[in-house]
C-alpha positions in Angstrom: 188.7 76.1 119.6 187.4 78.7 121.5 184.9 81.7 119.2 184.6 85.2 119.7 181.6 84.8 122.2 183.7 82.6 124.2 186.4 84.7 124.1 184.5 87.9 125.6 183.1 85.8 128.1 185.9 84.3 129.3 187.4 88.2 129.0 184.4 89.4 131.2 184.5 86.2 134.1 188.5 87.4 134.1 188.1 90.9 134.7 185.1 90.6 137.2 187.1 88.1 138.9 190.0 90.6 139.2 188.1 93.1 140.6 187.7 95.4 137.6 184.9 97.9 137.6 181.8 97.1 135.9 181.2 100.5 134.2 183.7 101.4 131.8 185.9 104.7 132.8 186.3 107.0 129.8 189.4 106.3 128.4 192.3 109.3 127.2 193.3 109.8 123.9 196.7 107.6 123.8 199.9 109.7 122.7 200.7 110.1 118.7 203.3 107.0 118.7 207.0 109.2 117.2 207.1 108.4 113.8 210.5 108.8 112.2 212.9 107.5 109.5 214.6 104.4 109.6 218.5 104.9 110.2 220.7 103.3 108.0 222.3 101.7 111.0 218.8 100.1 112.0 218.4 98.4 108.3 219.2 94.9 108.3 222.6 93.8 106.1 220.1 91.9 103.3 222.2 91.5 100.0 219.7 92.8 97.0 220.7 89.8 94.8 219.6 87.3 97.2 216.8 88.6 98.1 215.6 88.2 94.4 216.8 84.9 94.0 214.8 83.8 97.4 212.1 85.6 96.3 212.3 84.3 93.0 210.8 81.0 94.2 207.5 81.9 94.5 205.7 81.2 91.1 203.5 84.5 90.3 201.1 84.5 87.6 201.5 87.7 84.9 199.0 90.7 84.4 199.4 93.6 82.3 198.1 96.6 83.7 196.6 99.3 81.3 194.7 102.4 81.5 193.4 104.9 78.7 195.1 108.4 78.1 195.1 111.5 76.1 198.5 111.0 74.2 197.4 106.9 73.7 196.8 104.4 76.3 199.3 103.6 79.1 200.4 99.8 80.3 202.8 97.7 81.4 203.5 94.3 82.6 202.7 93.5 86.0 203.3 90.2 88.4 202.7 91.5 91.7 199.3 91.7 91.6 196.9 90.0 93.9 193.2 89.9 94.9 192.3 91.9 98.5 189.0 92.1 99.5 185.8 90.5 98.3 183.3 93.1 100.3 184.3 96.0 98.8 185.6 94.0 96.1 188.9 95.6 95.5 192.1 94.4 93.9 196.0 95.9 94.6 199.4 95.4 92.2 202.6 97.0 93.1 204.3 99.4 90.8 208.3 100.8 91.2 208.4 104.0 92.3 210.3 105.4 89.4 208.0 103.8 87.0 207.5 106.2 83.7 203.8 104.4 83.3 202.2 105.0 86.5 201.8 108.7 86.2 199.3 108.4 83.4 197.4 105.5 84.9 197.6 107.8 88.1 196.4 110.5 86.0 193.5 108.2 84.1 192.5 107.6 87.7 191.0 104.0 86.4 192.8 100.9 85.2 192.1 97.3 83.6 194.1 94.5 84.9 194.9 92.0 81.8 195.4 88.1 83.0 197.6 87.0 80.8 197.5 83.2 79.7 200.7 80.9 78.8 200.6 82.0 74.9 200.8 85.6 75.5 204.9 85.4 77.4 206.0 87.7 74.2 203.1 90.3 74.5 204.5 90.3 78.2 207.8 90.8 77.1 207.0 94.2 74.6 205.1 95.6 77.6 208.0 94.9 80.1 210.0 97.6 78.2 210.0 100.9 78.4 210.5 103.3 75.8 208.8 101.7 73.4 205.2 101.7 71.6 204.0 98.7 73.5 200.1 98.6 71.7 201.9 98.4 68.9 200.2 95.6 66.8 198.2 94.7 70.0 194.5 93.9 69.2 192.2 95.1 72.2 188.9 96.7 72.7 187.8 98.7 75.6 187.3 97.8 78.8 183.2 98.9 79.9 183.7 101.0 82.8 187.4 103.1 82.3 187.5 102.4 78.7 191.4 100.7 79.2 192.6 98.6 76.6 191.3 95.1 77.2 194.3 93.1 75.5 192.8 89.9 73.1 193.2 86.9 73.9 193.5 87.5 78.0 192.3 84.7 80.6 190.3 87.4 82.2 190.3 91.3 82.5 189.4 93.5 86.1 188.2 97.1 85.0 188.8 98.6 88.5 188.8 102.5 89.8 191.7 103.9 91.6 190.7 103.0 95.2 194.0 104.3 97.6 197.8 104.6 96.4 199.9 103.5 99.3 204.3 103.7 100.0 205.9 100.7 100.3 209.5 101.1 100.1 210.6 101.8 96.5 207.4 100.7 95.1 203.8 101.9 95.3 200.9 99.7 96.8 197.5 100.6 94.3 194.4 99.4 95.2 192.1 99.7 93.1 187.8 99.1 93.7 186.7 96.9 90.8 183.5 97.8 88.6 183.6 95.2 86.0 185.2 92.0 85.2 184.9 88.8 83.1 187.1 85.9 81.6 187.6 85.0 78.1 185.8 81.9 76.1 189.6 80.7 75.3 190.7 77.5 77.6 194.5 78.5 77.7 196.6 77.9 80.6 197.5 80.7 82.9 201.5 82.5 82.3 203.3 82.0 85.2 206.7 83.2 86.1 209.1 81.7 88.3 212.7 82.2 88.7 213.4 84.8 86.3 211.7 83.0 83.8 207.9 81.9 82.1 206.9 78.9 82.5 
């Protein structure tokens, strides 16, 4: 397989070859590309059930996302979550736009991702609610750097900053830059969830 050197060299013997100048011309700002909204003519016919169920294959592990507050601290349970880059070390989860949580972690401007392990599918379960007191006879501490609950009995807990908030359709993308992070002593197996369902 060919590397990058031998990539721009064979890029260079092309170019020379082809009678290309040697000195580079300055090159124009390209045009703005037109940026519009997608018609509803354009959107592919995708049923929203099946998309879930095909979806649904792919085993995800479970988080709980939390973040401190003035009127109590903020969380809720969380699958799509996912490492992203190791230098800066930074972390993203995805959040429904209509979400009644994400305002105050938005507002906290930190948050503490909570991996949850296979005995904790009920503490998933009161956080997956809304509407509810979901630290309600949760034990936690707090986390070092944002001070979000760090739930008990976790695998392993990422106290991260809010890095960037991108759209993504009808959820939110977060990123966030993580200042701190650790595992528990407990050897439990992690809670995964797979076709609407813990296993």
């Amino acid at each position: 397989m060919m590397g990058h050197a031998g990539m721009a060299a064979a890029a260079v013997r092309y170019l020379r070859s082809a009678g290309a100048p040697t000195v580079a011309e300055p090159v124009g700002t390209p045009p703005r590309p037109q940026l519009r909204a997608v018609r509803d003519d354009e959107r592919a016919p995708l049923d929203p059930t099946e998309f879930r169920r095909v979806l649904g294959t792919f085993a995800t592990g479970v988080t709980v996302i939390t973040a401190p507050g003035e009127q109590g601290p903020a969380g809720f349970a969380c699958q799509s979550f996912s490492s992203l880059s190791l230098d800066p070390p930074l972390v993203a989860f995805m959040v429904g736009r209509t979400s009644t949580t994400w305002p105050r972690i938005a507002r906290a401007g930190v948050f503490c991702v909570n991996v949850l392990g296979a005995h904790q599918a009920d503490l998933c379960r009161g956080f997956a609610v809304s509407g509810a007191d979901k630290f309600a006879g949760v034990g936690y501490d707090a986390a070092p750097f944002s001070g979000s609950p760090r739930l008990s009995g976790s695998l392993a807990w990422i106290d991260c900053a809010v890095h960037a908030v991108h759209l993504g359709g009808d959820h939110l993308i977060v990123v966030g830059r993580v200042q701190s992070l650790g595992t528990s002593d407990t050897h439990q197996e992690p809670l995964l969830f797979h076709r609407g369902r813990f296993l």
